[in-house]
C-alpha positions in Angstrom: -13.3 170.3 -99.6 -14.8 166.5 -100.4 -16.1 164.9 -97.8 -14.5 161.6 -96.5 -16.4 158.7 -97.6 -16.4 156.0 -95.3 -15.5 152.6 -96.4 -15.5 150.7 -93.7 -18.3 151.7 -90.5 -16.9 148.8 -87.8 -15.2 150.6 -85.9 -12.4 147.3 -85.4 -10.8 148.4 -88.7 -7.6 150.9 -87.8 -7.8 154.0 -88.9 -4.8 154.1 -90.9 -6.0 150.9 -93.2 -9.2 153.0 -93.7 -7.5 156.2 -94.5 -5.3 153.9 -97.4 -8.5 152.4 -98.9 -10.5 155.6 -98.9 -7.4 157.3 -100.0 -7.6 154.3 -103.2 -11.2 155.5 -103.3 -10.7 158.3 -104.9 -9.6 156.9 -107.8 -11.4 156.1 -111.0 -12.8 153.4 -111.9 -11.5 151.9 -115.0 -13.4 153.7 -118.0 -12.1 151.3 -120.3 -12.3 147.4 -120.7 -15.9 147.3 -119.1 -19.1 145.3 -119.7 -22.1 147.3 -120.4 -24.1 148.3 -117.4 -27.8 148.5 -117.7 -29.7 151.6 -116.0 -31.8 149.6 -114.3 -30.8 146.4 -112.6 -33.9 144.8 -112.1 -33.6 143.6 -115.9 -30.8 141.5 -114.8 -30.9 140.8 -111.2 -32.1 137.7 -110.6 -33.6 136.0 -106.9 -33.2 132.2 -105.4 -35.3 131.6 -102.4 -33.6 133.2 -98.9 -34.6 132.7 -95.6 -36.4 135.7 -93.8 -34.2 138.1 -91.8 -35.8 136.5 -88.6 -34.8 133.3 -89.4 -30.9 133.7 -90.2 -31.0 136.0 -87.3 -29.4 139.0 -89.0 -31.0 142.6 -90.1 -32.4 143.0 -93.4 -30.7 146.5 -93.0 -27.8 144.7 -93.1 -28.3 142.4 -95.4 -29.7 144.5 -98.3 -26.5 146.8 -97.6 -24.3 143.6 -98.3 -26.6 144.0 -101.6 -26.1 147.3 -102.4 -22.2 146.6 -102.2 -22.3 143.9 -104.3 -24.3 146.0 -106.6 -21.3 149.1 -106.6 -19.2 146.1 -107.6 -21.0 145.1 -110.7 -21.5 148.9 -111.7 -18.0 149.1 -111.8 -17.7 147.2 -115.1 -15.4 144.7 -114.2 -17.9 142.3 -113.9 -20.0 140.9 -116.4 -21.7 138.6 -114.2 -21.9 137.8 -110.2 -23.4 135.3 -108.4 -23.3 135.6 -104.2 -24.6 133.5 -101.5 -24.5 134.7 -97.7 -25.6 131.6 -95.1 -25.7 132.8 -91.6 -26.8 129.9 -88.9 -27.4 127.0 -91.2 -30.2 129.1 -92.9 -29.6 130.9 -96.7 -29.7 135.0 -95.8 -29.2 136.1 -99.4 -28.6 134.3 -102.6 -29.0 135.9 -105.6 -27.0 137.1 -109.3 -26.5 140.1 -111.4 -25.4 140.8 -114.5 -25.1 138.3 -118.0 -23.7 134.6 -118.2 -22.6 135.7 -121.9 -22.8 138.0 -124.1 -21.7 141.0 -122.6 -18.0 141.1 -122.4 -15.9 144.3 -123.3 -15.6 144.8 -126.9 -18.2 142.3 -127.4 -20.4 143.2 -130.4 -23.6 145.4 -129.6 -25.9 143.3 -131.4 -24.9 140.0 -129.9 -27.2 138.1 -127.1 -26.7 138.5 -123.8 -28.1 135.9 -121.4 -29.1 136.9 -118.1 -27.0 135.2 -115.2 -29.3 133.0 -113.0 -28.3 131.7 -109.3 -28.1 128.4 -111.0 -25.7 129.5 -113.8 -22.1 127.1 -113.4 -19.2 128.9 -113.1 -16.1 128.2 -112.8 -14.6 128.3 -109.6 -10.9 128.5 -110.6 -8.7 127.7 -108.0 -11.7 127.9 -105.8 -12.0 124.2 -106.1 -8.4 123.8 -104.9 -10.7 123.4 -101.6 -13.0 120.3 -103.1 -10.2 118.8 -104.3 -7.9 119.3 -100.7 -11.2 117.8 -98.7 -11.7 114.8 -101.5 -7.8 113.9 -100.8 -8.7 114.2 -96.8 -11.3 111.5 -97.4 -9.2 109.1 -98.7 -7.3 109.4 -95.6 -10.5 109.1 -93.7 -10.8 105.8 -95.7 -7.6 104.6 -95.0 -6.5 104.5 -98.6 -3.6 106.8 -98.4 -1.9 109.4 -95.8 -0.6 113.0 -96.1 2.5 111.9 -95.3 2.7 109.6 -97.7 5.3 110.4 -100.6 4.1 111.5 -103.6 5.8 108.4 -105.5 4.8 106.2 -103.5 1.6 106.3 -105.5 3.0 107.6 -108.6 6.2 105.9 -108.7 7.9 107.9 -111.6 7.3 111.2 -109.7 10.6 110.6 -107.5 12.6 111.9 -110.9 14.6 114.9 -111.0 14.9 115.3 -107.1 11.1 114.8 -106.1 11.3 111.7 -104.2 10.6 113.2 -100.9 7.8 115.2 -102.0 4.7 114.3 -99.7 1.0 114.8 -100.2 1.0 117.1 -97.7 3.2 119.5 -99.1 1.6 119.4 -102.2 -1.9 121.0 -100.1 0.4 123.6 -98.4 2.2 124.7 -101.4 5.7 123.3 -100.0 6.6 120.9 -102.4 8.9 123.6 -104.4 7.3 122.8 -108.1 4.7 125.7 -108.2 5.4 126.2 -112.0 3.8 124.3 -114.8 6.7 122.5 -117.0 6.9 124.6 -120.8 4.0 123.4 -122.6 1.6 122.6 -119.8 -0.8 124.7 -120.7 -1.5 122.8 -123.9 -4.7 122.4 -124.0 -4.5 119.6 -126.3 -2.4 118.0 -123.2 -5.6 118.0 -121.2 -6.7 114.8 -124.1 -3.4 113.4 -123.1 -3.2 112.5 -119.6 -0.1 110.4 -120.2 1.8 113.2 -121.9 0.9 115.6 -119.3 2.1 113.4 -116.5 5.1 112.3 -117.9 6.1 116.4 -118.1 4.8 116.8 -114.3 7.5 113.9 -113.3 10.1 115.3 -115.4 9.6 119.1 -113.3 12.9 119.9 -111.3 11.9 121.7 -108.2 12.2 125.5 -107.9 13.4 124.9 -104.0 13.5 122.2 -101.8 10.5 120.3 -100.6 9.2 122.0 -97.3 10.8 125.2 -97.4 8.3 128.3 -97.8 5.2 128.4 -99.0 5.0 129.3 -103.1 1.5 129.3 -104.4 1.2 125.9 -106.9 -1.4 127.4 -108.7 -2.1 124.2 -111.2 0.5 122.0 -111.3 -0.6 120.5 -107.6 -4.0 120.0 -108.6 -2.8 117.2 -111.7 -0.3 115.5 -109.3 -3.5 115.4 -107.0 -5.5 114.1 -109.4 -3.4 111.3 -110.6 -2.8 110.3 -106.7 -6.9 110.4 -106.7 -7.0 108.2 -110.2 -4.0 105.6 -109.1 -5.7 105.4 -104.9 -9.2 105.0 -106.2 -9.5 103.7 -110.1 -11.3 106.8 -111.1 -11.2 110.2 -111.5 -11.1 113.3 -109.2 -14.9 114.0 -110.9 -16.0 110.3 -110.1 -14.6 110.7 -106.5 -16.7 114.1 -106.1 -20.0 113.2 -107.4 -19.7 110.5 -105.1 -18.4 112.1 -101.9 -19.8 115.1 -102.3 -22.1 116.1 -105.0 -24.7 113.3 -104.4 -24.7 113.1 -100.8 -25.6 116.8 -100.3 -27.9 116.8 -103.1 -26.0 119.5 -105.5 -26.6 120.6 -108.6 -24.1 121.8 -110.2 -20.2 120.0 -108.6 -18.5 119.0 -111.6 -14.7 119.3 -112.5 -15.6 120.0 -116.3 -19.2 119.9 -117.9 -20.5 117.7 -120.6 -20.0 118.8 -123.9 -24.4 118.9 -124.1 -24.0 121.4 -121.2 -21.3 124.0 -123.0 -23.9 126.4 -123.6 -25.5 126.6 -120.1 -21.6 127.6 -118.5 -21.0 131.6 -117.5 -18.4 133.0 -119.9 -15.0 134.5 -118.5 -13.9 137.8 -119.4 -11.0 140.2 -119.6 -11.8 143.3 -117.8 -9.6 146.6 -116.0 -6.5 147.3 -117.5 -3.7 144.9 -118.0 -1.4 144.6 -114.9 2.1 146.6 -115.2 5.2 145.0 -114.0 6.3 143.3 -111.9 2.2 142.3 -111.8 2.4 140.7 -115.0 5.8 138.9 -114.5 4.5 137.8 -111.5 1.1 136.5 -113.1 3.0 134.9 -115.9 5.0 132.6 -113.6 2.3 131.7 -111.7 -0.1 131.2 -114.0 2.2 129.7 -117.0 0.9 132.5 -119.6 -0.5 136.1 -119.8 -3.9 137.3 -118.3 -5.9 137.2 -121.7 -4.8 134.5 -123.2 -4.9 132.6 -119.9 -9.2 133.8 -119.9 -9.1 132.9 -123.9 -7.8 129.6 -122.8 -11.1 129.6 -120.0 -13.3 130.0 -122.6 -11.8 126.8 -125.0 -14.4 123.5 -125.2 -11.1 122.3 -124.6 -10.6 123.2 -120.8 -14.4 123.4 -120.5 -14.8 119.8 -121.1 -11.1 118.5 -119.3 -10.8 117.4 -115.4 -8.4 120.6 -113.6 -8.6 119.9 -110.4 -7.2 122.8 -109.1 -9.0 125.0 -111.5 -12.4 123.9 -113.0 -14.8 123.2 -111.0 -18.0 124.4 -112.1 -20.2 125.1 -109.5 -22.6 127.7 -108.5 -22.4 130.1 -105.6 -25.5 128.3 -103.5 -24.2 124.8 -103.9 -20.3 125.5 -103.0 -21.9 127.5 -99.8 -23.4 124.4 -99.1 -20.1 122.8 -99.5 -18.6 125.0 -96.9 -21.7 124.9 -94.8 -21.1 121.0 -94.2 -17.3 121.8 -93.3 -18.6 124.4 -90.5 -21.0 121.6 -89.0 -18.3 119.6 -88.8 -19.4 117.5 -91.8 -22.3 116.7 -91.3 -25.0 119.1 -93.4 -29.0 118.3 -92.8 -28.4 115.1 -91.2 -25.9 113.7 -94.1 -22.6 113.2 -93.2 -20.0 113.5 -95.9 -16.7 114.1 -93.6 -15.5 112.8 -89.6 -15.5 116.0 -87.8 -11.7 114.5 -87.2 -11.4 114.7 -90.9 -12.6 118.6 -91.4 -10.2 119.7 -87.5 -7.2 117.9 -89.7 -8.0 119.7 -92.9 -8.6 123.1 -91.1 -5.2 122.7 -89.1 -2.5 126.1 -89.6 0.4 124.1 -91.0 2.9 126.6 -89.8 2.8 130.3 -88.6 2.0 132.8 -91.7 4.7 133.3 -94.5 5.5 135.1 -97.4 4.1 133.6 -99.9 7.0 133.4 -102.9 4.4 133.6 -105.9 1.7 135.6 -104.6 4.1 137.9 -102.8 1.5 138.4 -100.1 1.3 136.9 -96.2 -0.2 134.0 -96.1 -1.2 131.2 -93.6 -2.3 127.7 -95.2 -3.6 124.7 -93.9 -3.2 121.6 -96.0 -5.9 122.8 -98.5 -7.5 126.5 -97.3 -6.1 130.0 -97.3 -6.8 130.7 -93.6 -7.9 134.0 -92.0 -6.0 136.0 -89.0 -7.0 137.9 -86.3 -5.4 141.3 -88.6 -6.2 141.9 -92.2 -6.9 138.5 -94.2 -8.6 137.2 -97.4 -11.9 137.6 -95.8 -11.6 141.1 -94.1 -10.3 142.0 -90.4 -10.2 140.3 -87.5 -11.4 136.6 -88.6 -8.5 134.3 -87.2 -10.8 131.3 -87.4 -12.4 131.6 -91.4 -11.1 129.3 -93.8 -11.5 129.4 -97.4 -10.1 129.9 -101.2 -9.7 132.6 -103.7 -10.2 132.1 -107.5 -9.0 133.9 -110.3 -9.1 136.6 -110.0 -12.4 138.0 -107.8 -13.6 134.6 -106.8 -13.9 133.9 -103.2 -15.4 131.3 -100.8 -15.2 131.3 -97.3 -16.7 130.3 -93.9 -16.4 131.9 -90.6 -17.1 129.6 -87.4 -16.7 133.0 -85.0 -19.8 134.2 -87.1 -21.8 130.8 -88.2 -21.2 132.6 -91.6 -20.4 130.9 -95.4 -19.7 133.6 -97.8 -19.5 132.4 -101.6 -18.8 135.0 -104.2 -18.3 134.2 -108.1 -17.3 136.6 -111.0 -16.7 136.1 -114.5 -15.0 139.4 -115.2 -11.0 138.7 -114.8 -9.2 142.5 -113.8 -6.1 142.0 -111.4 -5.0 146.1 -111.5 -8.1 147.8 -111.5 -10.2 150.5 -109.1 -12.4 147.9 -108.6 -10.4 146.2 -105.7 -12.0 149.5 -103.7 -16.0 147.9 -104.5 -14.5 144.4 -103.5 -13.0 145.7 -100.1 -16.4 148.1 -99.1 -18.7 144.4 -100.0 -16.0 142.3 -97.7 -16.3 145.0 -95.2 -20.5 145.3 -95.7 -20.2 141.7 -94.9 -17.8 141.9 -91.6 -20.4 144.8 -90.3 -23.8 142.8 -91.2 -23.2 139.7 -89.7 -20.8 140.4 -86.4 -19.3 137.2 -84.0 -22.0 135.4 -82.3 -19.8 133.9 -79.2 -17.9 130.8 -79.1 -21.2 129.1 -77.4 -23.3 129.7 -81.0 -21.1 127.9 -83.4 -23.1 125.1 -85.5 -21.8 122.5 -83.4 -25.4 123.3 -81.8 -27.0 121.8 -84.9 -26.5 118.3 -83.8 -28.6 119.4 -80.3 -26.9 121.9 -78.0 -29.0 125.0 -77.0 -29.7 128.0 -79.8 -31.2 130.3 -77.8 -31.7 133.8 -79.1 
């Protein structure tokens, strides 16, 4: 008989959730829809500077085994190229990126170039930046220049139409405003050139269910309402209001919603990977997302959306710079003496709005503050047992998230796009890798100790 293989080695996972993965285990991986996988990695692995094990506290056991999971993923095809970013106590425990930028998607010509993926390759973050854009609307409450609470049409006054007039800000960030769906036609991307068009057709949306009922997962059509809010409050755009608040202030490199069309060349390339989902997957997808999965990653790919303002979808970042995004939410703000955000600001932003609910597009229990997919102290986004994490997915294996129980930021991005694929198994063992190498350091340990309480050992 095969011996078990064990997924998961902390022993807080139940048994019976680690009898169903391993179970899934034993399937496959996809053979077809893959990227090419070289024999040996070292020709396209790729190292930015990490902090000893000593000094991030944490095993280099461990931390290499985080590696070597992140490693299974890539082999498994789906992903042409990963970047990954693990910061554990203020200090960077292992950043580094595998695979190609370009040039190596399925059914991509032999003989075309590949380009190696660098830790300082942009990618796009997909809904990912949903976060940026949450934390950039909090600010403007900060300021004083608008309130959660505030309706929706009280900024843009034309949004009241159809029903929508007691829409609030707020339930725009918690997926409660009942108009998840873009209008028919929204995902022109000749729109994108024609901000007036495209808001006209946002005001004109009827809602799908009443504002504040349960959650449904507005995967873009949030983000434009948010950035017209941002454009109407402010004079500018979401980008402007980014580089500003963000971007410069932390000293990033790479924070923009869209790049310039000079920079097209430098951006990682999406790709579709795995097997197309069956139904109801694809129905599902198809609602949410406004079109199917590959022409929804041929649309990624388009100068087009490259060069727009999405602010729910395209922020190109890479994974050490949105770590250091997160890492300045878990210190309350503040990151190397630079404060960006009120520590008020980041408790408001963090706050459960509600207990967790089904949500009615993702189809999946979810618990949301106004901005962040929030962990629980069962199975979550960001593995088991972390009721105190708070981050975002992106399409489709993008994830960010920090964990204040474990001083941990975790920022994973992927350019290969599979939704019904084996390789959910290789993304579960490298969230699990992750829960075993860096375990809870105690309530007393969080990084509030980085503005001068104790760090003792």
């Amino acid at each position: 008989m095969r011996a078990r293989t064990r997924l998961f080695s902390d022993s807080s996972y139940p048994a019976s959730r680690m009898d169903m993965v391993e179970m899934i285990g034993r399937l496959p991986l996809d053979a077809l829809a893959r990227s090419r996988v070289p024999d040996d990695l070292e020709t396209v692995r790729r190292r930015a500077d990490e902090a000893t094990p000593r000094q991030a506290r944490s095993s280099r056991r461990a931390i290499e085994e985080v590696w070597r999971c992140a490693e299974a993923l890539y082999r498994s095809g789906t992903q042409p190229g990963l970047q990954l970013c693990v910061r554990r106590r203020g200090e960077v425990a292992l950043h580094r990126s595998l695979g190609h930028a370009r040039g190596n998607a399925p059914r991509q010509p032999a003989g075309e170039r590949a380009v190696v993926m660098t830790p300082s390759t942009p990618v796009n973050a997909f809904s990912a930046s949903k976060s940026v854009t949450a934390m950039l609307v909090h600010k403007l409450e900060e300021d004083g220049r608008l309130r959660l609470d505030d309706a929706v049409q009280d900024h843009i006054p034309a949004f009241g139409r159809r029903g929508k007039e007691a829409i609030t800000i707020r339930q725009i960030l918690t997926h409660r405003a009942g108009i998840p769906d873009l209008p028919d036609g929204g995902l022109d991307l000749d729109l994108l050139a024609q901000p007036e068009r495209l808001l006209d057709l946002l005001c004109d949306l009827e809602p799908r269910s009443a504002p504040g009922a349960k959650p449904a997962y507005h995967a873009i059509s949030g983000g434009f309402v948010l950035g017209e809010v941002i454009q109407r409050v402010t004079g500018g755009s979401v980008r402007d209001l980014a580089a500003r608040t963000v971007r410069e202030p932390l000293g990033l490199e790479w924070f923009h919603y869209g790049v310039d069309t000079a920079d097209l060349e430098r951006v990682a390339r999406n790709a579709s990977t795995g097997p197309l989902p069956p139904p109801p997957i694809s129905w599902l997808l198809k609602r949410t997302l406004g079109t199917d999965l590959r022409e929804l990653i041929q649309l990624s790919n388009d100068p087009r959306f490259l060069t727009a303002v999405v602010p729910s979808a395209n922020l190109f970042t890479t994974a050490g710079d949105i770590a250091r995004f997160y890492q300045c939410l878990l210190d309350g703000g503040e990151l190397e003496g630079v404060r960006v955000f009120e520590e008020e600001t980041v408790e408001r932003a963090l706050a459960a709005h509600g207990p967790p609910a089904c949500d009615g597009n993702l189809i999946l229990p979810m618990r949301y503050s106004p901005g962040f997919m929030l962990g629980s102290d069962t199975l979550s986004l960001y593995g088991w047992n972390h009721p105190r994490a708070f981050g975002h997915l992106g399409f489709s294996n993008v994830i960010c998230w920090a964990d204040p129980d474990r001083d941990l930021v975790v920022a994973l991005l992927t350019t290969g796009k599979p939704v019904f694929s084996a390789h959910v198994v290789r993304l579960a063992q490298l969230i699990a890798s992750i829960h075993d190498a860096f375990p809870p350091i105690g309530p007393r340990r969080t990084r509030k100790r980085a503005r001068g309480a104790s760090d003792s050992p």
